[in-house]
C-alpha positions as CSV (number, residue, x, y, z in Angstrom):
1,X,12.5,-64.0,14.1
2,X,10.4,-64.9,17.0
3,X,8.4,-62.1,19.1
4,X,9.9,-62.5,22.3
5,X,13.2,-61.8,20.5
6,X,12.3,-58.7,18.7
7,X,10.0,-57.4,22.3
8,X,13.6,-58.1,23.9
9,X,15.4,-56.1,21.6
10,X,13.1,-53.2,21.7
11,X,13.5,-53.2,25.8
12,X,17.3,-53.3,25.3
13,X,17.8,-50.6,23.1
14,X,19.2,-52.7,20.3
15,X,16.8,-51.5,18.5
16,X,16.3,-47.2,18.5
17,X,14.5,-44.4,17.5
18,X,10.7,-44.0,18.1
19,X,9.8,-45.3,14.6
20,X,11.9,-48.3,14.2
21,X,10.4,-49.4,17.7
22,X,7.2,-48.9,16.4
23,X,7.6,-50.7,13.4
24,X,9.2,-53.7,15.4
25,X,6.5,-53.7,18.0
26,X,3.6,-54.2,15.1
27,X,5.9,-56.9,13.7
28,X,6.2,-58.4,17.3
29,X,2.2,-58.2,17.2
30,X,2.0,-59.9,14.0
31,X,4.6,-62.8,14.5
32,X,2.0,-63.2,17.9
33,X,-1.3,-63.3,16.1
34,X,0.2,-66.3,13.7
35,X,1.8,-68.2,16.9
36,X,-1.3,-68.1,18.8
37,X,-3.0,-71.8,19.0
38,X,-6.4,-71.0,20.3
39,X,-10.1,-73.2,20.4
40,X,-11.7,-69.8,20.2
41,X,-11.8,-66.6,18.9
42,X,-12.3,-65.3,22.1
43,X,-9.6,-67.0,23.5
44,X,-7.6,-65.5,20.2
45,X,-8.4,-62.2,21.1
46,X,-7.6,-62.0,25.4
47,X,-4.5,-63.9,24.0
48,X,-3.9,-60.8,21.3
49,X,-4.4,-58.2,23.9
50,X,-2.2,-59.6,26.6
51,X,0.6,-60.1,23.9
52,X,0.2,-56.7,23.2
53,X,0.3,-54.9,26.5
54,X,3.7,-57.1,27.2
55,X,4.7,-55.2,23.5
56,X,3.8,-51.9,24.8
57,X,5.5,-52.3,28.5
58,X,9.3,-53.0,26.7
59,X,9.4,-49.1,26.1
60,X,6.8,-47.1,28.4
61,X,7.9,-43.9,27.1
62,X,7.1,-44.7,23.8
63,X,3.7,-43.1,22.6
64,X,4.4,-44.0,19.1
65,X,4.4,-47.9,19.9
66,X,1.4,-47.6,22.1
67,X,-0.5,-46.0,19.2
68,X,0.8,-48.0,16.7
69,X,-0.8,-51.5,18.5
70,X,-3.7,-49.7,19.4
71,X,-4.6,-48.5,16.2
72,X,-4.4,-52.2,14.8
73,X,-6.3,-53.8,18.0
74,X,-9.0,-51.4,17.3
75,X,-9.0,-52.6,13.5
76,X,-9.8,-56.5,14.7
77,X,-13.2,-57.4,12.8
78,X,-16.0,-58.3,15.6
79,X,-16.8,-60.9,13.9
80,X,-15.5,-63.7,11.8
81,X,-12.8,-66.6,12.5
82,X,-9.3,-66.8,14.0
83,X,-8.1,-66.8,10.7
84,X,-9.7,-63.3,9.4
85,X,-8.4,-61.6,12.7
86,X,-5.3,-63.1,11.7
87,X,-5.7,-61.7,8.4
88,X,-6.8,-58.4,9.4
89,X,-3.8,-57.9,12.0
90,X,-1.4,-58.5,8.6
91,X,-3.3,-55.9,7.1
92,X,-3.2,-52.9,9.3
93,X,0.3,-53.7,10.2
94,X,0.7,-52.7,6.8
95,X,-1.6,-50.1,6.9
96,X,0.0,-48.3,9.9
97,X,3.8,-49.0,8.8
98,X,2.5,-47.0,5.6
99,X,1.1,-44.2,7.1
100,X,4.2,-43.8,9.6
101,X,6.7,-44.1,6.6
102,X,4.6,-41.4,4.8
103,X,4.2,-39.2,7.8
104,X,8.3,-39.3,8.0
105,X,9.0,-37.9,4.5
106,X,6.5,-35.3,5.0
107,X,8.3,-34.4,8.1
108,X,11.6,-34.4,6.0
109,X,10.2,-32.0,3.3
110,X,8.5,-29.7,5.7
111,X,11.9,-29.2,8.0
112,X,14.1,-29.0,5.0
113,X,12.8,-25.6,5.0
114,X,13.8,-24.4,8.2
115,X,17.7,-25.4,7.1
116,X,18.9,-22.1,5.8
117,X,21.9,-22.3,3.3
118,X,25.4,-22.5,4.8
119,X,23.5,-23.4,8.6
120,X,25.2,-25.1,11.6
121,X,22.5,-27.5,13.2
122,X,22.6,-29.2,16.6
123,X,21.0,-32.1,17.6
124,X,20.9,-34.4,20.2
125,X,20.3,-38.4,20.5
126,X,19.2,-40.4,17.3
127,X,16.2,-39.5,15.6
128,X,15.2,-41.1,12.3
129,X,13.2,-38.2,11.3
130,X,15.9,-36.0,11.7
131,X,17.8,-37.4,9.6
132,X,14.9,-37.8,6.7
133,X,15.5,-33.7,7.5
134,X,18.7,-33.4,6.9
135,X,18.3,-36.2,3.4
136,X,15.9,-34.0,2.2
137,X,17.7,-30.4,3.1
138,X,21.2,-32.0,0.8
139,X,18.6,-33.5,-1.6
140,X,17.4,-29.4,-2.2
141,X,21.2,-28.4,-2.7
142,X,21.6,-26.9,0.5
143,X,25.2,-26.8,2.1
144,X,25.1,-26.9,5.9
145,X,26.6,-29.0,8.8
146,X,25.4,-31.1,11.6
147,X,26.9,-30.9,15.3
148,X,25.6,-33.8,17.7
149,X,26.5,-35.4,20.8
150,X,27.4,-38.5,21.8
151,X,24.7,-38.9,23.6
152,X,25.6,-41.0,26.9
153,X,25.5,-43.8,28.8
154,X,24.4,-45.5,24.9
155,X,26.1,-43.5,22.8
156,X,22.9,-43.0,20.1
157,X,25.1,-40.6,18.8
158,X,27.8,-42.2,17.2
159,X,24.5,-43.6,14.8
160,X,23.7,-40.1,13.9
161,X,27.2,-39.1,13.0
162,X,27.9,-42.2,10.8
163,X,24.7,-41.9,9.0
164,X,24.7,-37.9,8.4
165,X,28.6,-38.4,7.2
166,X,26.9,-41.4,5.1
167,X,25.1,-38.2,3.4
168,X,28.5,-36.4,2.9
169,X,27.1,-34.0,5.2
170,X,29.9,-32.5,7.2
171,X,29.2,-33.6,11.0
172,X,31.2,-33.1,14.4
173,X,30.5,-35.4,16.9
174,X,31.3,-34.3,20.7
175,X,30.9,-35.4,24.8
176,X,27.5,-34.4,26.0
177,X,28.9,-32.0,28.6
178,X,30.1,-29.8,25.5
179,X,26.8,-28.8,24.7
180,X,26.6,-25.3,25.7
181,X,29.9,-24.6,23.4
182,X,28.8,-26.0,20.7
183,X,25.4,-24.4,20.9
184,X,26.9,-20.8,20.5
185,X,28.4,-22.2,17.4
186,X,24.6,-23.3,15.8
187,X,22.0,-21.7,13.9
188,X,19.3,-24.1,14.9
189,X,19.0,-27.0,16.6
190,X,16.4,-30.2,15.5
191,X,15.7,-32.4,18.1
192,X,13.2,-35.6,17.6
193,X,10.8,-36.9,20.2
194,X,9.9,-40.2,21.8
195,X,6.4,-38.4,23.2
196,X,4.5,-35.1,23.1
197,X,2.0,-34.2,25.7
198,X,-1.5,-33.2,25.6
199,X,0.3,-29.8,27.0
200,X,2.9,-29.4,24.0
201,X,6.0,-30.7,26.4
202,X,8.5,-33.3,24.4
203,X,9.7,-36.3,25.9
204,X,13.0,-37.2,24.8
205,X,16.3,-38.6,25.2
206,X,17.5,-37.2,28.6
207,X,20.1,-34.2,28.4
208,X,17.3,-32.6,25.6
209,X,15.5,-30.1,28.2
210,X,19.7,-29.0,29.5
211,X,20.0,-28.1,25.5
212,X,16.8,-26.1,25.5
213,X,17.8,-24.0,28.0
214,X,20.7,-23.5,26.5
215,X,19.1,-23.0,23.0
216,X,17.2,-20.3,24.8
217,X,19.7,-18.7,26.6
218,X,21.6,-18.3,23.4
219,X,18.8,-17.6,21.1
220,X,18.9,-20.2,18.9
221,X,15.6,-21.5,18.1
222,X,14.7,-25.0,18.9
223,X,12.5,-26.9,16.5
224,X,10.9,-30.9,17.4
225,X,10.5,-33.3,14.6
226,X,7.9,-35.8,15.2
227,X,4.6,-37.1,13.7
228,X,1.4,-37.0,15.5
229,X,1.6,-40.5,16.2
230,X,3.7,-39.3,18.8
231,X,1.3,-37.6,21.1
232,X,0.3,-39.6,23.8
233,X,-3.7,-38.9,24.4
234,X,-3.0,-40.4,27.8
235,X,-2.0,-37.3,29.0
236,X,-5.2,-35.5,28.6
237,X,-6.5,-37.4,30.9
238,X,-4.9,-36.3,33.6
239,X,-2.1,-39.4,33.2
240,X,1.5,-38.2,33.5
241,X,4.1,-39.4,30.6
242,X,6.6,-42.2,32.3
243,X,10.0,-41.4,32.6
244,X,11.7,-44.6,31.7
245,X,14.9,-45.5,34.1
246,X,17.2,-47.8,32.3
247,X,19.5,-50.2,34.1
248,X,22.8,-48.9,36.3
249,X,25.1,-51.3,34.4
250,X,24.3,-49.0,31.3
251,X,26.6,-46.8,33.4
252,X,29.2,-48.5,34.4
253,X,29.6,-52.9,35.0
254,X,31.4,-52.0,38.2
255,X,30.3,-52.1,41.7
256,X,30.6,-49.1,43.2
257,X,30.0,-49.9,46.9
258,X,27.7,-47.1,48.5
259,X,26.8,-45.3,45.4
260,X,23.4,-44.7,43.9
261,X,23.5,-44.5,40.5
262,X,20.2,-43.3,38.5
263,X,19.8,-43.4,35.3
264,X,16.5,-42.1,33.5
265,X,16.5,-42.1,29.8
266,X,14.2,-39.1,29.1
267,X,13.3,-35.5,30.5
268,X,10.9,-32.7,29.0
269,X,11.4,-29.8,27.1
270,X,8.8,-27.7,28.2
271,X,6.2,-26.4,25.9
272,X,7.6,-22.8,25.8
273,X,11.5,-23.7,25.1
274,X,10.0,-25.2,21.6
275,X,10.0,-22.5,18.6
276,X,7.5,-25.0,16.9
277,X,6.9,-28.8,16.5
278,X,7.6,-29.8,12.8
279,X,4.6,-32.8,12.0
280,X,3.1,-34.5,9.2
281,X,0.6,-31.8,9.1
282,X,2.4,-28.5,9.1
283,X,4.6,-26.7,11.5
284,X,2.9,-26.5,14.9
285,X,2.8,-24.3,18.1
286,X,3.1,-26.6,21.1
287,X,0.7,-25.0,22.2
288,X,-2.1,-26.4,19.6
289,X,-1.5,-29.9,20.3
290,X,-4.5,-30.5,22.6
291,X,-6.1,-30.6,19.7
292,X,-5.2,-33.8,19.1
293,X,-4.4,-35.2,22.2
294,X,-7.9,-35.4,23.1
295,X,-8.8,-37.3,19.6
């Protein structure tokens, strides 16, 4: 597969979840270093860099694809041939599609734990760490069921429900605007996350922050599953997180005549709606992330 195809299917959502766009980006990266016909390593390198901003601009509110390219353009020897920064692009592809897979089953094993017996979860969008979750919650013998939505105007959720029935989990699909019922019906809910802020806030798929403040209305506490790959150090620097806004014909392929349609593809869950962000590391208070943010 060529890079501009997989970069196109990362910007058109044919491709979901924060960690299967990662993983695409770096392959996108690689497929680029091995195209590149360059006189110079130089050359190789501005070449690289530009290839991987285009990456990186597909999905802007994607942390975990930013950090994934730099991490392996920070890797480039500062010396050598095309051929060993070729090499060395291979390799910490690799190295970074390891440490993201490994980060994921951690995830799994630590929020298995947070699944009591019997439990109703809710959650929202796609989220390929939630699911390693819920694997690993059935993999420990625990009996509970999933509720999640639909997820409009791309219907991410219909991916959730097939794979968490795939589990012979029970799971109940329903229309986003159900959400408040269907909380009151939950123990928990497990929501994963496209970013995290220097602050603790979670970018994620839009309608997330309307189920928090449901979740907290109802007392139901809200966990975030996501590796620290996630957290855009960006953001301690002042820079806001992007809000992505996604084309109206995601909407509807009519022309409405006079109507505005908007369509953003993320909002925040502020740092206080989250009972604790569930990581590679440990269960985490939002409100610890600067830690890392500033690393």
């Amino acid at each position: 597969m060529e890079a501009a195809v997989l970069v196109r299917k990362i910007k058109n959502l044919e491709i979901q979840g924060a960690k299967a766009v990662a993983l695409a980006g770096l392959d996108a990266l690689n497929l680029c270093a091995s195209e590149i016909k360059s006189n110079g390593r130089n050359g190789f390198l501005r070449t690289l860099e530009s290839k991987s901003k285009l990456i990186k601009e597909a999905r802007p509110t994607e942390p975990a694809l930013k950090n994934a390219l730099s991490f392996v353009m920070g890797r480039l020897p500062k010396a050598g041939t095309i051929e060993d920064a070729q090499k060395a692009v291979a390799l910490e592809v690799r190295n970074f599609s390891k440490n993201i897979e490994s980060s994921i089953k951690k995830i799994g094993e630590i929020g298995a734990r947070r699944i009591p017996n019997k439990a109703v979860v809710f959650t929202h969008c796609h989220s390929n760490t939630v699911m390693e979750i819920f694997r690993c919650a059935k993999k420990d013998g625990k009996k509970f069921e999933v509720i999640c939505t639909e997820t409009r105007p791309m219907n991410q959720g219909l991916l959730t429900a097939k794979q968490v029935a795939g589990m012979q989990i029970p799971v109940t699909l329903i229309v986003d605007s159900a959400a408040r019922t269907f909380v009151k019906k939950c123990d928990l809910v497990i929501i994963g996350a496209d970013a995290i802020t220097s602050t603790g806030d979670v970018v994620n798929k839009v309608g997330s922050s309307t189920i928090a403040l449901i979740a907290e209305e109802q007392k139901k506490p809200l966990y975030v599953a996501a590796g620290t790959h996630k957290i855009d150090p960006e953001t301690a620097k002042g820079f806001l997180e992007p809000i992505e806004e996604r084309p109206a014909k995601e909407i509807t392929a009519k022309k409405l005549k006079g109507v505005k349609i908007r369509n953003p593809a993320f909002d925040v869950v502020a740092a206080n709606r989250i009972s604790g962000i569930i990581t590679e590391l440990g269960m985490v208070a939002p409100q610890s992330v600067s830690r890392w943010a500033k690393n």
